[in-house]
C-alpha positions, -999 to 999 in steps of 0.1 A, spaced: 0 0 0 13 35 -6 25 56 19 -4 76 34 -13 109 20 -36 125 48 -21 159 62 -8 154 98 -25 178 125 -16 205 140 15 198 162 -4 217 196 -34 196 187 -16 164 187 4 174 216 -29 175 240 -43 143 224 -6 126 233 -7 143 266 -40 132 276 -36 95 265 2 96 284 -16 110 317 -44 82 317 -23 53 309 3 71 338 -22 68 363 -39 36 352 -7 18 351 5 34 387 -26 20 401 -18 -15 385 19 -19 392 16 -3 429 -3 -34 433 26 -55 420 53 -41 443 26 -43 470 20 -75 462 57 -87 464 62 -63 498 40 -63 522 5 -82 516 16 -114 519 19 -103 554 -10 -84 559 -37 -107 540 -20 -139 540 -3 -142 573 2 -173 588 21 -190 559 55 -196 551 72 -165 536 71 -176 500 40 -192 506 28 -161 515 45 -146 485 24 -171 465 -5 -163 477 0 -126 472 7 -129 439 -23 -153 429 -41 -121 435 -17 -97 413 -24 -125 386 -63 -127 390 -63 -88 380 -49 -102 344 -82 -127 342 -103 -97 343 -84 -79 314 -99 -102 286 -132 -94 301 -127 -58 300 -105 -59 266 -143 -76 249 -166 -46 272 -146 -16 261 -140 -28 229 -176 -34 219 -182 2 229 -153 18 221 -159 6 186 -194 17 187 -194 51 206 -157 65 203 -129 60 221 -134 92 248 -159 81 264 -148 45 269 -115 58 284 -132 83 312 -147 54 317 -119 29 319 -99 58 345 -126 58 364 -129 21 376 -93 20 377 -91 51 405 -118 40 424 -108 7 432 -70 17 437 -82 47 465 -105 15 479 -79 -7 483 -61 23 504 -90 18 525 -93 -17 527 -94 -34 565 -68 -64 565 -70 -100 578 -61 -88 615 -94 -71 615 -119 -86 593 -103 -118 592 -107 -141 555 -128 -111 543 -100 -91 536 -80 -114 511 -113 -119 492 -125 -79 490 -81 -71 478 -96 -97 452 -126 -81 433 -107 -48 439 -79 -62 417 -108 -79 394 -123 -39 391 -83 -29 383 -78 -54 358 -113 -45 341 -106 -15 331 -70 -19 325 -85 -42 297 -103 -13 282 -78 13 283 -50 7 270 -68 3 230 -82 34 233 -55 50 247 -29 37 215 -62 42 194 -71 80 201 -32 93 196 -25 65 161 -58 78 147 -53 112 153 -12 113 143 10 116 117 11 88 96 41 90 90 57 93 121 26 71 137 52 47 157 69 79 172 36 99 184 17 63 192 47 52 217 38 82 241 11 60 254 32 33 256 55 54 281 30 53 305 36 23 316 76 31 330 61 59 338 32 45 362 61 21 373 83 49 381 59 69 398 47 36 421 80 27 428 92 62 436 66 70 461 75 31 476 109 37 477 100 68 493 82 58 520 102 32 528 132 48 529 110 76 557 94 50 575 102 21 597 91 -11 587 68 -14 617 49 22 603 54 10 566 34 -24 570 9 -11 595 -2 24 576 26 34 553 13 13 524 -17 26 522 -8 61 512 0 52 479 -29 37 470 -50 67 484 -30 94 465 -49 76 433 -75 95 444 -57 129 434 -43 120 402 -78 107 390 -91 140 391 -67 152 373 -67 127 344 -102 134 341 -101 172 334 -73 162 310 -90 137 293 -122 156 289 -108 180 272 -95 163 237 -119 154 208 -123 118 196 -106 100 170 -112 117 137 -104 88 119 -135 70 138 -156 96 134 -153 95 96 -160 60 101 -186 56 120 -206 81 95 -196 60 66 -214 30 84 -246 48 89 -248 62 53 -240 24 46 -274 16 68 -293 41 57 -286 31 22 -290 -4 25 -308 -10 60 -283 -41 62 -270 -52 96 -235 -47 110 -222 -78 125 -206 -72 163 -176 -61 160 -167 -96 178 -179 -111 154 -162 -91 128 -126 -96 146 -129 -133 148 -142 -136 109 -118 -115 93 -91 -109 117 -80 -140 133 -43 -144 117 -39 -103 132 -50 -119 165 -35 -145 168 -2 -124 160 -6 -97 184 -10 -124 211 17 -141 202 41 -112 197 30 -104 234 43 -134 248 78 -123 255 70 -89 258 44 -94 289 67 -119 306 96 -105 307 82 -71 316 67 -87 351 99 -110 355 119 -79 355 104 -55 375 79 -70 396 96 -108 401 131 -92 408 119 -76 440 111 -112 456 144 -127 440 166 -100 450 153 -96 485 148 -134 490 180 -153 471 204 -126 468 198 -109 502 195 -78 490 177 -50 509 138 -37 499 153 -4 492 178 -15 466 158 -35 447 129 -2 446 158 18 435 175 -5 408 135 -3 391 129 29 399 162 40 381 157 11 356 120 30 346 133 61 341 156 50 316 126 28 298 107 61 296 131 76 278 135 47 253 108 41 244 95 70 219 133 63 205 122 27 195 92 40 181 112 67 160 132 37 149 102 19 138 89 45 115 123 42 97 128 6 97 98 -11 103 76 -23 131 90 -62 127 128 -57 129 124 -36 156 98 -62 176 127 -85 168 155 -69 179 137 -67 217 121 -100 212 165 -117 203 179 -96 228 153 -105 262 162 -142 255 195 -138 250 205 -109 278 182 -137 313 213 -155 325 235 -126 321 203 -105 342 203 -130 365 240 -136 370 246 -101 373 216 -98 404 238 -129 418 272 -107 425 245 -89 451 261 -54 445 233 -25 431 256 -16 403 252 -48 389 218 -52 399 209 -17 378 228 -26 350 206 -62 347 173 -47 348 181 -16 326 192 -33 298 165 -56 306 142 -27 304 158 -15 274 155 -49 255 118 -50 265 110 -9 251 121 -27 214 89 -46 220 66 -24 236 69 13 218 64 -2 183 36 -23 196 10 7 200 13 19 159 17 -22 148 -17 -34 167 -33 -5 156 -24 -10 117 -38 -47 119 -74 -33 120 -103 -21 100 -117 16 119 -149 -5 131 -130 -30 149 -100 -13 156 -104 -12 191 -121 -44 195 -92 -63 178 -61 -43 193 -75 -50 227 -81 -87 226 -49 -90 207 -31 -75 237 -54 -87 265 -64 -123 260 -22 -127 257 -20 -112 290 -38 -142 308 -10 -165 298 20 -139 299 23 -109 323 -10 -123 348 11 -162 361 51 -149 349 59 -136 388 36 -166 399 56 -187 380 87 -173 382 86 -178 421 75 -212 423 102 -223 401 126 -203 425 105 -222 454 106 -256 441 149 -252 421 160 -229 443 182 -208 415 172 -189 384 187 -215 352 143 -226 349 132 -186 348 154 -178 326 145 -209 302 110 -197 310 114 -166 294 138 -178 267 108 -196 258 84 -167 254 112 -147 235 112 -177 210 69 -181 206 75 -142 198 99 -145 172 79 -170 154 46 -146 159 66 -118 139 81 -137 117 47 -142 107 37 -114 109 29 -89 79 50 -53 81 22 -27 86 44 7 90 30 20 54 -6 16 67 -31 47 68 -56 39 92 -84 58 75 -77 36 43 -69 3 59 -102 -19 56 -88 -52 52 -70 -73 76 -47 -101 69 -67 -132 77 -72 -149 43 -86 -119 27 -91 -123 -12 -89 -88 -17 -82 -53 -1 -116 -44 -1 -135 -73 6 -132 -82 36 -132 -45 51 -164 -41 36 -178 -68 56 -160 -59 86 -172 -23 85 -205 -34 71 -234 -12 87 -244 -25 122 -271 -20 149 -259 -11 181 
């Protein structure tokens, strides 16, 4: 296909729609990964006491992974809707859920006083989180790829993509705060509750960012292209399900696959590495909350570089080049946490981080190209989502009952070696998308005969 010829927009008006898809997925992802390091920290002392350490550990992170079986869930809710009312309104949704539970689980009374009640209400909090994480981050890649340059698509769509170091960084920072001002007798009893309360505060003010921006242009052209379609010929519009499953399946089946190493390795790195480097190499709490916290910063800030890349290069090679380097850099990451000094420990999980942006910031421009406009959002998220249930929602769980039942790292590194080589085959497979336009693309890749065909029936006219 020829390289797309629609004007870009205006640099200030891309700028807010960037901004406010970067602040949303900041805040949403904060919420979610201050679960993680909570998770790994303190509750399996304060909702699962009783049991041995790494039992406890367990435990705590059976919940961190049931937040990842609510994704899917959310991924097929927000998608419906997103594809049939815009992608705004969806994502004030999406922030809402997200900050409400977080600010509840401030709140939340643990098994000292309440008893079993606690462990199960930290559970459908974490369902709520993981809901709505499923829904936002497709719109979030959707609103800035459909309003951007084409041209520069993977650059501008990677922002949103920065959110997540930047959530991490932001959880971690205000951890590694408080633990560094706090005892660990005032940390465990109230300290770790703060964090989740300041959600609260940064909710309100995603929401008069988000408010503010217009939705997806590209959608809305859409959208009135499918009722002039129903007006015309008063035929039905399939769900856009329905639609994904029919003529996307090969772009599905892709996207989960090329998040295979991606998802891992993200949660082995910076949410796993606080039990391992705490537990086998003896490390202290605050080191390992510094090493990630440093670590994130530097993933921010390579992330939109990745995505530049990909707009020269290609989304595949790219993909590729973080998929290669994850498997081959986990014994070296895991050798150099063994030598139990923080220099070493930084350098593992920031080239680890590094490794892992080659994946992640071309991801956001990549799904998006894969779809037609009417199922855009629908596809991209179950793509990404229904991958997490077998990637990012059992890798710490995993991770640490290999450490439980081994004892040293050789089977978590083979574990992620492993993921790195499902995603090199999903790529390899995969179709390069970077000369897409997203208000041309109709067609997906699933067995279409032509360019036109299958768009048409993907965007045929539909009922609500």
């Amino acid at each position: 296909m020829a390289a797309p010829a629609t004007a870009p927009p205006a640099p200030s008006s891309l700028k807010r729609i960037v901004a406010a898809s970067l602040i949303g997925t900041t805040i949403e992802w904060y919420d979610f990964f201050l679960y993680g390091s909570a998770a790994a920290l303190v509750f399996n002392k304060l909702f699962f006491p009783g049991s041995d350490p790494l039992v406890g550990t367990l435990l705590s992170f059976l919940t961190y992974a049931v937040g990842f079986a609510a994704r899917p869930l959310g991924a097929l809710v927000f998608g419906h809707y997103g594809d049939r009312l815009g992608r705004k309104k969806l994502l004030v949704l999406s922030l809402l859920l997200m900050g409400g539970a977080t600010f509840a689980i401030g709140l939340l009374p643990t098994h000292a006083t309440i008893g079993t009640a606690a462990p199960v209400l930290l559970t459908v909090l974490r369902l709520v989180q993981g809901f709505a994480l499923g829904g936002e981050w497709g719109g979030a890649v959707l609103l800035v790829s459909e309003h951007g340059d084409a041209r520069r698509r993977g650059f501008w769509a990677s922002w949103p993509q920065t959110g997540a170091p930047a959530g991490q960084l932001l959880a971690t920072g205000v951890l590694s705060a408080l633990t560094a001002l706090l005892s660990d007798a005032a940390f465990t009893s109230w300290g770790w509750r703060i964090p989740f309360l300041l959600s609260g505060v940064l909710v309100i003010v995603g929401l008069w960012i988000r408010l503010s921006v217009d939705e997806s242009p590209v959608f809305k052209a859409a959208l009135a292209q499918a009722e002039e379609r129903k007006a015309a010929s008063d035929q039905v519009e399939k769900m856009p399900l329905v639609a994904v499953l029919r003529h996307h399946w090969r772009d599905v089946l892709v996207a989960m696959g090329a998040r295979m190493a991606e998802n891992i390795s993200y949660y082995v790195i910076t949410a796993f590495i606080l039990v391992y480097a705490t537990t086998s190499a003896g490390l202290s709490k605050q080191t390992a909350l510094n090493a990630v916290l440093i670590a994130s910063a530097v993933h921010f800030a390579v992330i939109p570089l990745w995505g530049a890349l990909s707009d020269r290069i290609g989304r595949r090679p790219v993909y590729l080049i973080g998929a290669v380097g994850v498997g081959l850099w986990m014994f070296p990451f895991f050798a150099l946490i063994d030598s139990k000094s923080f220099g070493s420990l930084l350098l593992a999980v920031t080239v680890g981080l590094i490794l892992h942006g080659a994946m992640y910031a071309p991801q956001a421009a990549f799904f998006s190209e894969m779809f037609a406009t009417r199922v855009r959002y629908s596809g991209a998220s179950i793509g990404a989502q229904f991958a997490s249930v077998a990637a990012g929602a059992p890798a710490p769980l995993i991770a640490t009952a290999l450490l439980a039942d081994y004892g040293n790292s050789t089977p978590i590194a083979l574990y992620v070696i492993a993921a790195a080589l499902l995603t090199v085959v999903a790529i390899a497979c995969a179709r390069e998308t970077r000369d897409r336009d997203l208000a041309d693309v109709t067609a997906g890749q699933s067995g279409d005969r032509d360019a036109r065909g299958a768009v048409t029936a993907a965007d045929a006219p539909t009922s609500a």
